[in-house]
Each structure stands twice: as C-alpha cells, then as structure tokens.
N, C-alpha and C positions, 0 to 999 in steps of 0.2 A: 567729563562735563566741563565747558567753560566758561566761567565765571564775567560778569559783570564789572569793569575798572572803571572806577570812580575819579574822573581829574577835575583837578580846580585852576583857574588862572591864578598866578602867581600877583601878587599885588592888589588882586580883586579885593570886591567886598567880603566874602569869604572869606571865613579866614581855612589856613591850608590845613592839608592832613596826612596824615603819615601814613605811609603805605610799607605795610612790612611783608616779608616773602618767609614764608614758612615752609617746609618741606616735611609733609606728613604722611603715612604709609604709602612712601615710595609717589606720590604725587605732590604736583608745585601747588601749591593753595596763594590763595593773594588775600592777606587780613588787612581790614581800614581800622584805623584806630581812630576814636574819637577826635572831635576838632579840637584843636590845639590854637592857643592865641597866637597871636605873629608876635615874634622875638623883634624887641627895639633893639638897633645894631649898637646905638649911642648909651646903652644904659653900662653903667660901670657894673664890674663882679661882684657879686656875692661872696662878702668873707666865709670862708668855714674852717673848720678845726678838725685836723683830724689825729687819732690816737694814734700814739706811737706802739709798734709791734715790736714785742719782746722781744729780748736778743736773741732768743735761739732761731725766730722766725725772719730775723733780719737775714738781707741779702748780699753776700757781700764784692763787691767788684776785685776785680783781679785785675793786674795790670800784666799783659802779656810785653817780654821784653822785645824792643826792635833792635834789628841790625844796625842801622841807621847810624855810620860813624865810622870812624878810622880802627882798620885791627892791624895788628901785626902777627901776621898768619907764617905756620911752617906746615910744608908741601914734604907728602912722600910718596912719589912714583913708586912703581913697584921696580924698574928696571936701573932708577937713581938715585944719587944720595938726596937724603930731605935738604931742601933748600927754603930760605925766609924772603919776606915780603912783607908787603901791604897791601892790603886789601879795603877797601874804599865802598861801603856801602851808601847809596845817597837815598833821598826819602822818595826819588822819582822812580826807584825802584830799576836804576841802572848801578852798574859797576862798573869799578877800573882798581887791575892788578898789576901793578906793578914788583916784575921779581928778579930775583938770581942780581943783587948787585954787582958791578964788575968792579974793576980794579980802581977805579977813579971816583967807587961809591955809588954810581948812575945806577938806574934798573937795565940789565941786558932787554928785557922788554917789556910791552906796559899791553895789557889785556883787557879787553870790556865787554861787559855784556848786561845781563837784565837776572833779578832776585825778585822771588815771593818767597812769603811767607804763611803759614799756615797753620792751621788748629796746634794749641799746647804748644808753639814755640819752634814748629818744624819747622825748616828753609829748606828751600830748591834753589839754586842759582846756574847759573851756567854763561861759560862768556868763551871767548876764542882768545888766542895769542899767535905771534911768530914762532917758529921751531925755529931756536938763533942755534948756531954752531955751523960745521957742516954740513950737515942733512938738512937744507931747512925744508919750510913749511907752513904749516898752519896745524895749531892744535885747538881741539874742539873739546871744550872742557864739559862736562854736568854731574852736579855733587846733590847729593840731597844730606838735612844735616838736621842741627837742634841745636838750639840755643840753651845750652847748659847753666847759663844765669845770666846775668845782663851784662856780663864784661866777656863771656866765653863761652864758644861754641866748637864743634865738632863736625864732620862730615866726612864721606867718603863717596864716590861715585867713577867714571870714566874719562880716560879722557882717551880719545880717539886723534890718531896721528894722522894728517896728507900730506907726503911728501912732494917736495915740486919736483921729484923723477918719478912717479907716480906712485911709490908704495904707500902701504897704508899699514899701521897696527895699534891695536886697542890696548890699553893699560892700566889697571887701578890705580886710583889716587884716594890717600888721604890727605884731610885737612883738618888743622885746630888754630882756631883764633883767637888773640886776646884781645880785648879794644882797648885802643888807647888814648881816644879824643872822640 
C-alpha cells in the first residue's frame, strides 16, 4: 500500500520536516517526524563536554610504516649471485632501481616502475629494467613483500626475462631492504 509524502518548500513559512525511511518487515515505510524549527546558519556552536572513556575503552591509532624513502636493497636471483642497489620508493607511488654497480661505481642499470601498499604493512611493487651483459633485454620484475618495521622489509616474487633474440625464462627473486634516507 502507498503511502502519502508530505513536501514543504524549503524557505517557506513552514517550517521544514524531516522525512526518515524506515525499512520494516521487509517493506519501505516513509516516517514524518514532527516540525522542526529552521536552524539559523549564523548562530555559533554550542559548547559541550564530553566524558573521557577509560583506558581500556580508548582506541588507539597505529601508524602503518610507509616505503617512502631511499633503501639500500640486496637482490637474489635464483640463477645469480646477490647483487646490491638502491631502491627508491617515492610517495607518488613510482619507483627507480638502480643496481649491479660497475667498475666506475655507476649503476649497470637503473629500473622503474609503480609500488602499493597494503593492510598490516604488505607491498606489491613491480618495475622493469635492462638485461645488461650479453644476452640483453628487458626484465619484468613483481615482488610482493612486508615491511618488517619502518627501516626494513623483505620480499620475494618473479622476475620474468625477454630476450632481444626472443627467449624467454622466469626466475625467483628475493629481496631485503634497509632504508637509509
């Protein structure tokens, strides 16, 4: 059966009324609630006081740690030896790796890609780099990880090879990062 809706113009002599929506054995109902004065926008608040809830009842915030900052990370292929870096988390939620110093201290190559973050501290990141040597390439990295406290995290995940003579091969990777700025 359908009810009656009661509207009033907004500003009118009337003053307005509150219309609430109920949902009662399994049907919409429409409640008016008595007239209500029109709220003056200009009037200042209303102090109140309210009671403080015991400690046990208090809530307390936790601050999840972010990536956000310089790590100095070591890399271990499964097919290579561990090799070091840095690893470059920025807040826009991109990355750049730079790894494998060479002889003159430079990075043999510098990798970028995109990081999230996730409930309790998890990370996903995942970026590409050059295959330097002779086989080159392009490697497709993705780690899923955890931030172990605010200076150090851990990961392991794939990194998938394309070689520019077309081969291809998948290989685990781990990673552990310390920050260091």
């Amino acid at each position: 059966m359908r009810k009656k809706q009661s509207t009033t113009t907004i500003g009118g002599p009337t003053a307005r009324r509150a219309v609430g929506v109920a949902l009662a054995a399994g049907f919409l109902t429409l409640a008016v609630a008595a007239p209500q004065p029109a709220l003056a926008l200009t009037a200042a608040p209303t102090a109140t006081t309210a009671k403080s809830a015991p400690a046990t009842d208090s809530v307390t915030a936790t601050t999840v740690p972010s990536p956000v900052g310089t790590w100095s990370v070591t890399t271990q292929e499964s097919d290579h030896p561990a090799s070091t870096g840095t690893l470059f988390f920025y807040a826009d939620h991109t990355l750049r790796l730079e790894a494998h110093p060479g002889p003159d201290g430079k990075p043999v190559f510098i990798g970028t890609g995109e990081w999230h973050s996730g409930y309790g501290g998890t990370l996903h990141y995942e970026f590409t780099h050059p295959l330097p040597g002779t086989r080159t390439g392009t490697a497709y990295v993705e780690l899923d990880g955890v931030l172990t406290s605010s200076t150090g995290f851990s990961a392991c995940g794939l990194t998938k090879r394309v070689y520019d003579d077309g081969g291809t091969e998948t290989v685990t990777i781990v990673m552990t990062g310390t920050k260091t700025a």
